[in-house]
C-alpha positions in Angstrom: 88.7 114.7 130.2 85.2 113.4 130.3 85.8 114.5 134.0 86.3 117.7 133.7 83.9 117.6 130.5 81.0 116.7 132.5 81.5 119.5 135.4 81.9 121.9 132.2 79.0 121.0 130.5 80.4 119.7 127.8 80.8 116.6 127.7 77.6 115.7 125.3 78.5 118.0 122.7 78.2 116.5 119.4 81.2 115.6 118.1 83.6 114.0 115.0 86.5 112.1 116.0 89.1 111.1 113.0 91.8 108.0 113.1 94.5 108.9 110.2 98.1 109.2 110.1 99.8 112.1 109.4 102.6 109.9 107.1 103.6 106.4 106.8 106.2 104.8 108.7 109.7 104.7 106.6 109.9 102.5 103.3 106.1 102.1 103.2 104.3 103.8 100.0 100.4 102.5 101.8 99.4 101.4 104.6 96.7 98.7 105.2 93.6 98.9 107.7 93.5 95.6 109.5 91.5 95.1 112.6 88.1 96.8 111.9 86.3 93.3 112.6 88.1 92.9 116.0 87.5 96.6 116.6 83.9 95.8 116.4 83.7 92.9 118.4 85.5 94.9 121.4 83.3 97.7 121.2 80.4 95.8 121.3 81.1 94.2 124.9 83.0 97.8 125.9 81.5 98.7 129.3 82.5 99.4 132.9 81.9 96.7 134.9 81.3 97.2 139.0 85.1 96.0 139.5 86.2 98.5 137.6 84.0 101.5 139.0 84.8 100.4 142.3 88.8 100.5 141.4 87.9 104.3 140.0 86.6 105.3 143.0 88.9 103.9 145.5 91.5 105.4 143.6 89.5 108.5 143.5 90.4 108.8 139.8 87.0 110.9 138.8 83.9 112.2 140.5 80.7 110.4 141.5 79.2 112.1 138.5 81.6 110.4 136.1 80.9 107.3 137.9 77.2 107.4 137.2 78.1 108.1 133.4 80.7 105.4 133.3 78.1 102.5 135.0 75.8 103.4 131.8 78.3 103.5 129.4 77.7 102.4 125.7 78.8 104.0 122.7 75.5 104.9 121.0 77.2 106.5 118.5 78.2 106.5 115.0 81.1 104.9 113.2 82.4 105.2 109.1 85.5 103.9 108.4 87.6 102.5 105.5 86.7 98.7 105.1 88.7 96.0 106.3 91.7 95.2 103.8 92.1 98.8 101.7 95.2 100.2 101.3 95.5 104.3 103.1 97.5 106.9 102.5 98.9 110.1 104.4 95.6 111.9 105.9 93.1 109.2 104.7 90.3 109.7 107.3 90.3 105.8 108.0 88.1 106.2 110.6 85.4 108.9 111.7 83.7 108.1 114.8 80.6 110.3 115.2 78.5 110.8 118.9 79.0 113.1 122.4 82.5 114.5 123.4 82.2 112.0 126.0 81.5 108.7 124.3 83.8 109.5 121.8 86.8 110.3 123.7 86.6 107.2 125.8 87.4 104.9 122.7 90.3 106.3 122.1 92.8 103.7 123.4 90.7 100.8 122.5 90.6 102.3 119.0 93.9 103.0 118.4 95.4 99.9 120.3 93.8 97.8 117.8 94.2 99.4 114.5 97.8 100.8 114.6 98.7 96.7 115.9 96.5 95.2 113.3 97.2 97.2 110.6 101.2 97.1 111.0 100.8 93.5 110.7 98.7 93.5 107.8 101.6 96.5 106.0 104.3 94.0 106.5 102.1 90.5 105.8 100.9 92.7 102.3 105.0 94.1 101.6 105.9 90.3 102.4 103.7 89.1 99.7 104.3 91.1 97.0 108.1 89.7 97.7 107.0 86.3 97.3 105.3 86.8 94.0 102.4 83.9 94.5 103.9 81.7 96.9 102.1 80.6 100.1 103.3 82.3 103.1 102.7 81.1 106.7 102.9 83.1 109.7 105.0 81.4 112.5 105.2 84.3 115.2 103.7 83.6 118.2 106.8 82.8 120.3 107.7 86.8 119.2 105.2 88.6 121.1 102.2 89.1 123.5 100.0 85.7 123.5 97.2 88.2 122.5 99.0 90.3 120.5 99.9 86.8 118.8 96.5 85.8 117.7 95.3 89.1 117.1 98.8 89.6 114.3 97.4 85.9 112.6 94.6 87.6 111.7 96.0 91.1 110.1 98.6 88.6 108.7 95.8 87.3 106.4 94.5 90.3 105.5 97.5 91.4 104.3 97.8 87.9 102.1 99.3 85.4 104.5 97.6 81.8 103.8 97.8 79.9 107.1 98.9 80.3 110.9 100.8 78.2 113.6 98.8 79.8 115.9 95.2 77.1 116.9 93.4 79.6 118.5 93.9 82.0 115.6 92.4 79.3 114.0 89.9 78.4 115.9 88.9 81.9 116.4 88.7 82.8 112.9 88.5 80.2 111.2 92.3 80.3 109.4 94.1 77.5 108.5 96.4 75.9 111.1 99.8 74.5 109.8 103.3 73.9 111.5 106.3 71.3 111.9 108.4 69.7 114.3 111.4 71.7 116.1 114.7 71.0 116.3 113.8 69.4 119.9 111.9 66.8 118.3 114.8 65.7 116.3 117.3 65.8 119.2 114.4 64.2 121.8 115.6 60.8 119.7 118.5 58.4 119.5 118.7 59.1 115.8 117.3 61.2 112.9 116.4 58.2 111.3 114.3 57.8 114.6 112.9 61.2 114.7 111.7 60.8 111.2 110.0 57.8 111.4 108.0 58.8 114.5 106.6 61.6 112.5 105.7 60.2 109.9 103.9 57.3 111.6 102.1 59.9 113.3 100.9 62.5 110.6 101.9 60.6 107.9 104.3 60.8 104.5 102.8 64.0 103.4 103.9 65.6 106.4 107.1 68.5 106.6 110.4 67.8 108.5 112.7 69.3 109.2 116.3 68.7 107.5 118.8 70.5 108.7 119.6 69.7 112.7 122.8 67.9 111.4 123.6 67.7 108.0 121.1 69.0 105.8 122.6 67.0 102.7 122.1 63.6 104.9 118.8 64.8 106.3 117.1 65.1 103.0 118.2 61.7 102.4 117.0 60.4 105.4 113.7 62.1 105.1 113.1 61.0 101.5 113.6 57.2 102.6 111.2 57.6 106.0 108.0 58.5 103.6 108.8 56.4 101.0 109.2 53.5 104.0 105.4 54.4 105.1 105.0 53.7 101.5 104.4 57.5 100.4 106.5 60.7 99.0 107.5 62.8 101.1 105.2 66.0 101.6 107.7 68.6 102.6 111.3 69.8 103.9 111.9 72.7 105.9 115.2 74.6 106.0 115.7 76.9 109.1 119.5 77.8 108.4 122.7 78.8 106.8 122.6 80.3 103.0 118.9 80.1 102.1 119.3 80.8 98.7 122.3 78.1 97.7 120.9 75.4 100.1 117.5 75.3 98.1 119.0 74.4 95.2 121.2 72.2 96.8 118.2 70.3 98.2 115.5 70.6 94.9 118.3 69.1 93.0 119.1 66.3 95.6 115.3 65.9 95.6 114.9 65.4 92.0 117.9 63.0 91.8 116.1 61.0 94.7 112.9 61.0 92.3 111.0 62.9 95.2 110.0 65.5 92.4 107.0 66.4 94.2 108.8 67.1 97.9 108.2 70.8 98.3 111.0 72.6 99.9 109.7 75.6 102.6 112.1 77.8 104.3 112.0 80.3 107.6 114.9 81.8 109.8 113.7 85.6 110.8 112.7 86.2 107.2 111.4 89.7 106.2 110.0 91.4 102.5 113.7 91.9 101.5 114.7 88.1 102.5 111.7 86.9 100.8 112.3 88.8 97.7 115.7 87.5 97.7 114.9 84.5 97.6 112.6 84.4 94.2 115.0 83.1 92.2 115.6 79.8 94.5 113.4 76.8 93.9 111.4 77.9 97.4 107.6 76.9 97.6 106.7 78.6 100.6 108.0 80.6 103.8 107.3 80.8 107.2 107.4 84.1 108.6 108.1 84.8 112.5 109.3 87.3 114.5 109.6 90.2 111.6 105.5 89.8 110.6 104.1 90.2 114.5 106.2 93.4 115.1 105.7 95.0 111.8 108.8 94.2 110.1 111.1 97.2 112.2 107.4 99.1 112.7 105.1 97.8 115.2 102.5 100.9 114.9 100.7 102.5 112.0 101.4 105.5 113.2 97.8 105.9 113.2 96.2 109.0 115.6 92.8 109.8 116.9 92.2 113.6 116.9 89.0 115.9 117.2 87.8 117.3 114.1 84.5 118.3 114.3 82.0 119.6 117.4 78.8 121.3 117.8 78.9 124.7 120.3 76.3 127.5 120.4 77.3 128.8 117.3 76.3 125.6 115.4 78.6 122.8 114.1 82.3 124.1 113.8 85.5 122.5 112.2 88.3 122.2 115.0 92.4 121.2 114.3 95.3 121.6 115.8 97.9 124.1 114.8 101.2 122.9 116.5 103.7 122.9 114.8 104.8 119.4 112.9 101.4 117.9 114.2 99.0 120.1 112.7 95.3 118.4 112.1 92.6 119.0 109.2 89.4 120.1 110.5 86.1 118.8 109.4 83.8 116.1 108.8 85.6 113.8 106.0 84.7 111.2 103.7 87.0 110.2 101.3 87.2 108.8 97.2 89.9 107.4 95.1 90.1 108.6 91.9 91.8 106.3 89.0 93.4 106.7 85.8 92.3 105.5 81.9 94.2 102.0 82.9 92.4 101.4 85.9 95.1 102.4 88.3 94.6 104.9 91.5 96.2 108.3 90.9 94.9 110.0 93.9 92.7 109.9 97.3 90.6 112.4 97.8 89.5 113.9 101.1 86.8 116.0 101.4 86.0 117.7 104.8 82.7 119.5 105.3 79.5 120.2 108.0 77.6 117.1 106.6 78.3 113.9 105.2 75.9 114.7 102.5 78.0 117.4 101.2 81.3 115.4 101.2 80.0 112.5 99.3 78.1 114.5 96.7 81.6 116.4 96.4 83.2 113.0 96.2 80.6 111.8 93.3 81.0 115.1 91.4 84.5 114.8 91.4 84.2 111.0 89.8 86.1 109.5 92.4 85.5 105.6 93.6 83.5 106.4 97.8 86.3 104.4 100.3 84.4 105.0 103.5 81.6 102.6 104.8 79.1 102.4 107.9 80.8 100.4 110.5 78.6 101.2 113.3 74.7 102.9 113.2 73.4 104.2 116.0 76.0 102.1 118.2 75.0 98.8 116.7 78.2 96.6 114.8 77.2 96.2 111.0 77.5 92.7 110.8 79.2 92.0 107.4 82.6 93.6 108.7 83.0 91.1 111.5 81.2 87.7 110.7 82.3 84.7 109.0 83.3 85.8 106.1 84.4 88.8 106.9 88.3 88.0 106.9 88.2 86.4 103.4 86.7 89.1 102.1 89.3 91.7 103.9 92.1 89.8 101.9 90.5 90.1 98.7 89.4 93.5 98.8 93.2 94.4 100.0 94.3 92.4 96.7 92.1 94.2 94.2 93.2 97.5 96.2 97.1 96.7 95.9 96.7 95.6 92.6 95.2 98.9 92.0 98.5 100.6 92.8 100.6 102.5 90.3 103.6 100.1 89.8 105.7 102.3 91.9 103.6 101.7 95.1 104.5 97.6 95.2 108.3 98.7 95.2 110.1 97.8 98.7 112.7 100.2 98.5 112.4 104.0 100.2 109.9 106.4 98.4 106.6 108.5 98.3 103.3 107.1 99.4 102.1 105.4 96.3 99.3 108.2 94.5 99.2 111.8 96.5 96.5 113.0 99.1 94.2 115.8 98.1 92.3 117.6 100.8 88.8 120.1 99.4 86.6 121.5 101.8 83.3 122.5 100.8 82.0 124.2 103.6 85.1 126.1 105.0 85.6 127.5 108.3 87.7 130.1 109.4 90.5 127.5 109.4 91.8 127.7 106.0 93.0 124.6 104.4 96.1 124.1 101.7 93.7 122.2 98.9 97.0 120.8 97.2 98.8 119.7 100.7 95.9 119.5 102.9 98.0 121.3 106.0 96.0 123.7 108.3 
């Protein structure tokens, strides 16, 4: 495209792209973004390095023209975006990333890759923790996927309200608390149990986690109990990794409290999901480690999330542009988008408003009395820093607290259903596309 763009003369045409989705994946009434901050950091060090142009040109994939653009590239651009940690909805502009056709249409991928991982990780971490109702979860899921892909779904885990990671370079990287425990293997490495036990807990001491239930779980609590209390502590933890969940943690929390170990908290795993989590509320569970069904999106490893012109200048002036095909039709325009809530605080509607200039949109947004979503991500092709330093993950979990808690009750409910509050499209500069204000269709 930037090709053919180039040869056209078109290729530095101003232009608006738009991430959104056209609808959520099944059972989901929001979505979550996740991934701006590791968005920013990629585009920051996106260029083409000498390896790379010399591949393109081997391959004769585009002209020596391209090839001079490519060496220079850096997006120089414009980006406004929903911040890290909000909840979305069905046409939520989540992303408007403003500069030439050409820089533009390169980011495409990159973009994309990113956010419809991320924020698919972040959807089930946020669906998985309003099952657990409070109680710490701790994502377990790098043996499930890509050893990138793993780090990268520790951190949308914790936006989405996951408290720690198995996964050290997650940590390291982001600075997220590392947990784990031993596997089976440890246990069956030694003569004994008994032996297994005591070799952890001489290592990392009483208030460490084993893990009960390579043989008999009844007979490994017991064990376990006695190796703390023999390093002349309580125990910190047992993990249960099989059979009936729900039955065996009572089992073991009344075993526990006969045993006087009254403080040994009892955390379970084995491929848990949002529905096994919520099923196990009623059991005397403290927290659950969360593997394989977290890093793939529990059954949807992709937003759904698409990157679409909306927006270019021509001769004529600026000029909405969509696509009319039919079951993927596009709203054209330059968006920027509001939430409007009820008398008891809770959203009842996002509001998109496409226009010619963001300063129409956001005074439509203002008049309308709607809370502005959208933020600058990237000015004149610089990173704005507070969405990808230090702090920037703690405060992507909080801000996607306050916005689920925000939700109309129906929106927290697991179970199949509409998004959680409808999407309103206005445009207040239209084109001669004409735009459904009730549906927002094209």
């Amino acid at each position: 495209m930037v090709d053919a763009a180039l040869k056209a003369g078109t290729a530095l045409r101003p232009s608006v792209f738009e991430v959104f989705g056209r609808r959520l994946p099944t059972r989901r009434r929001y979505g979550v973004v996740a991934g701006i901050g590791r968005l920013l950091d990629e585009l920051e060090n996106f260029r083409f390095s000498a390896d790379e142009i010399d591949y393109l040109s081997r391959a004769k994939i585009v002209s020596d023209e391209t090839l001079d653009f490519l060496r220079d590239y850096r997006f120089g651009g414009t980006i406004t975006g929903y911040p890290e940690g909000e909840v979305f909805f069905p046409g939520s502009p989540i992303l408007v990333v403003e500069g030439s056709f050409a820089e533009g249409v390169v980011l495409e991928t990159l973009v994309l890759s990113i956010l419809n991982h991320d924020s698919a990780v972040a959807a089930a971490a946020s669906r998985m923790a309003t099952a657990a109702h409070g109680r710490p979860l701790l994502e377990m899921g790098a043996r499930r996927t890509h050893e990138e892909a793993a780090v990268a779904a520790a951190r949308a885990a914790v936006v989405g309200g996951f408290a720690a990671t198995s996964v050290l370079e997650a940590g390291r990287r982001y600075g997220i608390k590392a947990i784990g425990t031993a596997a089976h293997s440890f246990t069956l490495l030694h003569d004994s149990e008994e032996e297994a036990f005591a070799a952890q807990v001489a290592a990392l001491g009483p208030a460490t986690t084993l893990l009960v239930d390579t043989y008999d779980v009844t007979v490994g609590v017991e064990r376990a109990v006695a190796a703390a209390r023999a390093a002349g502590g309580e125990l910190g933890a047992v993990r249960l990794d099989s059979g009936d969940l729900v039955a065996q943690a009572f089992q073991v929390r009344a075993q526990l409290d006969e045993l006087g170990a009254t403080s040994t908290r009892i955390t379970v795993t084995s491929d848990l999901d949002e529905f096994a989590i919520a099923a196990l509320n009623a059991a005397p569970v403290d927290s659950y480690g969360v593997g394989t069904k977290l890093v793939t999106g529990s059954g949807h490893p992709t937003a759904e999330l698409v990157y679409k012109l909306v927006a270019r200048e021509g001769a004529d002036g600026w000029r909405e542009v969509a696509k009319k095909s039919s079951s993927k039709k596009s709203v054209g325009g330059l968006k920027r988008a509001g939430r409007l809530y009820g008398s008891d605080g809770h959203a009842v509607e996002e509001l998109v408003v496409a226009g010619t200039t963001s300063e129409q949109t956001l005074a439509e947004i203002e008049r309308q009395g709607a809370r502005q979503l959208m933020v600058d991500l990237v000015v004149d092709g610089e990173p704005v820093a507070e969405h990808r330093d230090s702090g920037a993950l703690v405060r992507a979990q909080e801000r996607h607290k306050l916005s689920r808690a925000a939700l109309p009750y129906a929106g927290w409910r697991l179970s199949d259903g509409e998004p959680a509050i409808a999407t309103r499209h206005v445009d207040v500069d239209p084109s001669d596309d004409e735009v459904d204000m009730e549906s927002g269709h094209a």
